[in-house]
C-alpha positions, 0 to 999 in steps of 0.5 A: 641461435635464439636472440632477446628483444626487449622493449621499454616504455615510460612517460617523461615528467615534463616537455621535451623541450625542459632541462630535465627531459634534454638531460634525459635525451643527451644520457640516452644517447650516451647510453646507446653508444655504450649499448652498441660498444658492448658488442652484444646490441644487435638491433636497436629500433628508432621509435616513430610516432606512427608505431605508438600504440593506439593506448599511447597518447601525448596528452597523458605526457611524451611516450619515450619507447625503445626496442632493441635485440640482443645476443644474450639475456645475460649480455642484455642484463648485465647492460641493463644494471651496470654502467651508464644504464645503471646510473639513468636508471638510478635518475629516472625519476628526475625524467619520467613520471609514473605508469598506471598502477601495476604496469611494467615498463618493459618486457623481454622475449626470445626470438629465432629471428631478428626480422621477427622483432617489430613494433607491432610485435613489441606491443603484442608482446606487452598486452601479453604480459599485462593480460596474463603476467610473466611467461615464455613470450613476454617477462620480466627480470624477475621472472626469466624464461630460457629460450625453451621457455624453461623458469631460470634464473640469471 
């Protein structure tokens, strides 16, 4: 059974400790319990500091990196654009500022093995993508591979 990981990545407009960026934290919580209630997140990563890619820095604004595993490419999009999810994505920039030009802020790939998701794998992952664009490793929504590394569609 192939499984989908994804991993995110943005910048908070302003402090951590500023009413919008406290909002942006107690929705997030909210968000994961949904994710978890769905039955479909198999895996969410917590974020540590020491796993921050060596581009990462806090003076450019708090990094905000999430990492989860799913059963299903179609679980994880229907999650991503439905609920509590759709309606932070609708706020997000309330919360985050903006990435350098042309950068994504996530990225999706298969994996036979949930061992085989890490950090360091979900940074490799994005440097794929922003070296080359959208293939079979590392995608976007708009750009779906199958577990094959077939084009689909979702």
């Amino acid at each position: 059974m192939a499984f989908v990981a994804i991993y995110t990545v943005g910048r908070l407009k302003y402090s951590a400790d500023h009413p919008a960026s406290r909002e942006f934290f107690e929705v997030g919580e909210k968000v994961m319990r949904e994710a978890a209630k769905t039955g479909h997140l198999v895996k969410e990563f917590n974020p540590n500091r020491s796993y921050f890619h060596e581009k990462e820095s806090i003076s450019q604004g708090t990094p905000i990196l999430t990492l989860t595993v799913w059963k299903s490419l179609s679980a994880l999009y229907t999650f991503s654009y439905s609920g509590l999810h759709k309606k932070a994505l609708q706020n997000r920039n309330k919360w985050f500022g903006t990435l350098e030009e042309r950068q994504p802020n996530y990225v999706v790939w298969w994996t036979d093995k949930i061992t085989d998701v890490s950090w360091k794998e979900a940074f490799k992952r994005y440097e794929l993508y922003l070296k080359h664009g959208p293939g079979p490793l590392a995608f976007d929504f708009k750009h779906v591979f199958d577990e094959n590394g077939e084009k689909t569609v979702l």
